[in-house]
N, C-alpha and C positions, 0 to 999 in steps of 0.2 A: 433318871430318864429311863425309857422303856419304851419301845418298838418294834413290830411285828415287819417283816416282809415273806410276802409267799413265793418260790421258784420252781417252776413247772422241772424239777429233779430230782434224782433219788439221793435218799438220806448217805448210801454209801459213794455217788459221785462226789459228795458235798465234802464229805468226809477226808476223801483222798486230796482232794483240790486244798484243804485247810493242812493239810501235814506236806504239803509242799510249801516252804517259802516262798520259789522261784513265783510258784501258782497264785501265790497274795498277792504278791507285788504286783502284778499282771493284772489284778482286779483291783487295785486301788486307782480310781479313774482319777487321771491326770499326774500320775506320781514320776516324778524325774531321779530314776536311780542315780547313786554318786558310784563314780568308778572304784571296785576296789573294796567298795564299804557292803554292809550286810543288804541281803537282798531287798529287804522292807525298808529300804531308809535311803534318804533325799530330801530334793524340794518339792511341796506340793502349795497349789494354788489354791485357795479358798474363795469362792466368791458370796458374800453377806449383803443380799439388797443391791443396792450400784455399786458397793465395794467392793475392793479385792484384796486380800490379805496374804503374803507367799510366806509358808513355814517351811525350815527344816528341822529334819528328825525322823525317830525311827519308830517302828509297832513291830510288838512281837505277840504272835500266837500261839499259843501252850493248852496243849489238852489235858484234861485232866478224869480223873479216874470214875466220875459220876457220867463221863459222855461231853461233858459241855468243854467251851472253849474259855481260857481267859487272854485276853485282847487287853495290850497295856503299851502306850505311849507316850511320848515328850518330845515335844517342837519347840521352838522359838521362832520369832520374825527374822527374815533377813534383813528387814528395814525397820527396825527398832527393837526396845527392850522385852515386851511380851514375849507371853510363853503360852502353853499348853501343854496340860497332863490331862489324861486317860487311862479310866479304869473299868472296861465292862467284861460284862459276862454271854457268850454266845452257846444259845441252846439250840438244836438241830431237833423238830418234831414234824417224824412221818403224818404228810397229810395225804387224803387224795387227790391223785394227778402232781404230787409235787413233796415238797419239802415246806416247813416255816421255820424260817430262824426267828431267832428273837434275840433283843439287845435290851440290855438291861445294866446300871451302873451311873456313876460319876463322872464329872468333867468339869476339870476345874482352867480357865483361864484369865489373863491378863493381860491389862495393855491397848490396843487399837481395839480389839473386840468386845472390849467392853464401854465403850462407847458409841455400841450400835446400838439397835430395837431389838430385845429381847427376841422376841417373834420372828426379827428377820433374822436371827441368829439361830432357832428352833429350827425354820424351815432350811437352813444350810446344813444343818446336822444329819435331817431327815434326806433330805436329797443326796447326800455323798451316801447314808448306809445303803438307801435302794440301791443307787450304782455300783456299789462293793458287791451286794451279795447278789447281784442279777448278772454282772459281770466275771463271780466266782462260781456262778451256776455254767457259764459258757466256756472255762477256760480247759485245758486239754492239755495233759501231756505228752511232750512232743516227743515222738518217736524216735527209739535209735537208731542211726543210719549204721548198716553193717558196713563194716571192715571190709573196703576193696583189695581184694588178694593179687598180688602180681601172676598176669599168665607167664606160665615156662613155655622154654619152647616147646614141651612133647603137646600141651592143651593148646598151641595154636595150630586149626587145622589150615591144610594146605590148600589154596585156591584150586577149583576145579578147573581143566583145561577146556580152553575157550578154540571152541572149532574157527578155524578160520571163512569165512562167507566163500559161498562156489561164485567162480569167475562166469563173470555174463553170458550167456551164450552168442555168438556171434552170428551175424545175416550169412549163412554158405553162400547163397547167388551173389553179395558183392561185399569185400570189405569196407571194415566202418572206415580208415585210414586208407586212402589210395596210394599203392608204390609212387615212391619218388620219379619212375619214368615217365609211369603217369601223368603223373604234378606236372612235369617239366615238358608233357607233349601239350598237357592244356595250356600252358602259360604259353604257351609259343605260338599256338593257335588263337591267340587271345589279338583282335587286332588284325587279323588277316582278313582278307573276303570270302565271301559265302564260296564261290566258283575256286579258290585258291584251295581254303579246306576241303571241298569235296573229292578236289583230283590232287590232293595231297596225299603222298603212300605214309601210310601208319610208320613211326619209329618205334623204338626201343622193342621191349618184351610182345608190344601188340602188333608188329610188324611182321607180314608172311614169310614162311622160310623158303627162300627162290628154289626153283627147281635146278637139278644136277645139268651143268654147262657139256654141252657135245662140241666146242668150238675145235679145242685141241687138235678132237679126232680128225675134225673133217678141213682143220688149216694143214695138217701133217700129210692128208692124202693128196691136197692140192699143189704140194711143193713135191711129192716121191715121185707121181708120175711124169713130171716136165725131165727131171732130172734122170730116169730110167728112160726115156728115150733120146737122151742124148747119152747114154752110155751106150744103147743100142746101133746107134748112129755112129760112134765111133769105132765100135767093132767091127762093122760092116766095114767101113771105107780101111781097117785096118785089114781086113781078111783080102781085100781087091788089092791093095799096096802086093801083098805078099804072093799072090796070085802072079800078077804081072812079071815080076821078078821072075819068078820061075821060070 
């Protein structure tokens, strides 16, 4: 057999992507890796016409010193006796805009697939190589994730200091909060009549300071003088007593 496919890639992406395992296997469409086992090897589905065929097995790709690839395989069915072997040869030739691989070699099998239509056996062949090598044109190696280093304390910086917000400024002509004597003159005023509140005298803090009491002075002068004229009066009729006598 022999077969061309063209990939809009360069001859040295192609290159790199075939000298990775990891990177085959990623372009074998449909390939169910087995844990544990070599990169390229598993179960793969085959589909011939209405049929489906599932083989396991492995392919290994080895470059060799001309530049080309050799690509060599052996499956079995998982649901019968047949087999398949694989023997080609994969040439990389710079074209413009791309790369052409080519495949070329043998294939020998048994079993279920040889009792299909020749033809719908050719066009299974052909369809899995496009998807291999359009699929090995796209694949990437994947990046190394660097090594997260532990911070020490000295690499962790210190939070900046968070100002604390300026306090609201308050109304000067009245507090936002009214004193509690306040509180307590309007609740008590709450329920009274218009005429009762208006000639009601203010309590607590809002209540006038009374003026200085003159009472004292002028109850003390109305009790000295009753009392100094009867002292005066006793004198008198005492100085007449002694008079007499004489």
């Amino acid at each position: 057999m022999e077969h061309e496919v063209f990939v809009p890639v360069t001859v040295e992406r192609l290159r790199e992507a075939l000298g990775d395992p990891v990177r085959v296997a990623r372009a074998v469409p449909g390939l169910q890796q087995d844990a544990g086992a070599d990169p390229v090897a598993g179960r793969l589905k085959v589909r011939v016409g209405s049929h489906s065929i599932t083989y396991r097995g492995a392919v290994h790709v080895t470059g060799r010193d001309d530049g080309s690839y050799a690509v060599e395989g052996d499956a079995t069915e998982t649901r019968g006796t047949g087999s398949v072997t694989l023997a080609l040869t994969l040439r990389l030739r710079d074209t413009e805009g791309g790369t052409t691989l080519t495949f070329d070699g043998t294939a020998t099998a048994d079993g279920r697939v040889t009792e299909l239509a020749q033809d719908a056996v050719g066009s299974a062949v052909v369809r899995l190589l496009n998807r291999f090598a359009e699929a090995l044109g796209e694949t990437e190696e994947e990046p190394e994730k660097p090594e997260q280093q532990p911070e020490t304390p000295e690499a962790v910086e210190a939070p900046e200091p968070v100002e604390p917000p300026a306090p609201p400024v308050e109304d000067l002509t009245e507090p936002a909060n009214p004193p509690a004597e306040a509180a307590h003159a309007r609740r008590t005023m709450i329920g009274r009549s218009a005429e009762e509140v208006d000639h009601a005298p203010p309590r607590g803090r809002y209540a006038p300071v009374p003026a200085p009491q003159t009472v004292a002075s002028g109850a003390t002068l109305r009790w000295a003088a009753p009392a100094a004229a009867v002292v005066l009066a006793s004198a008198i009729v005492v100085t007449r007593v002694l008079r007499k006598r004489r």
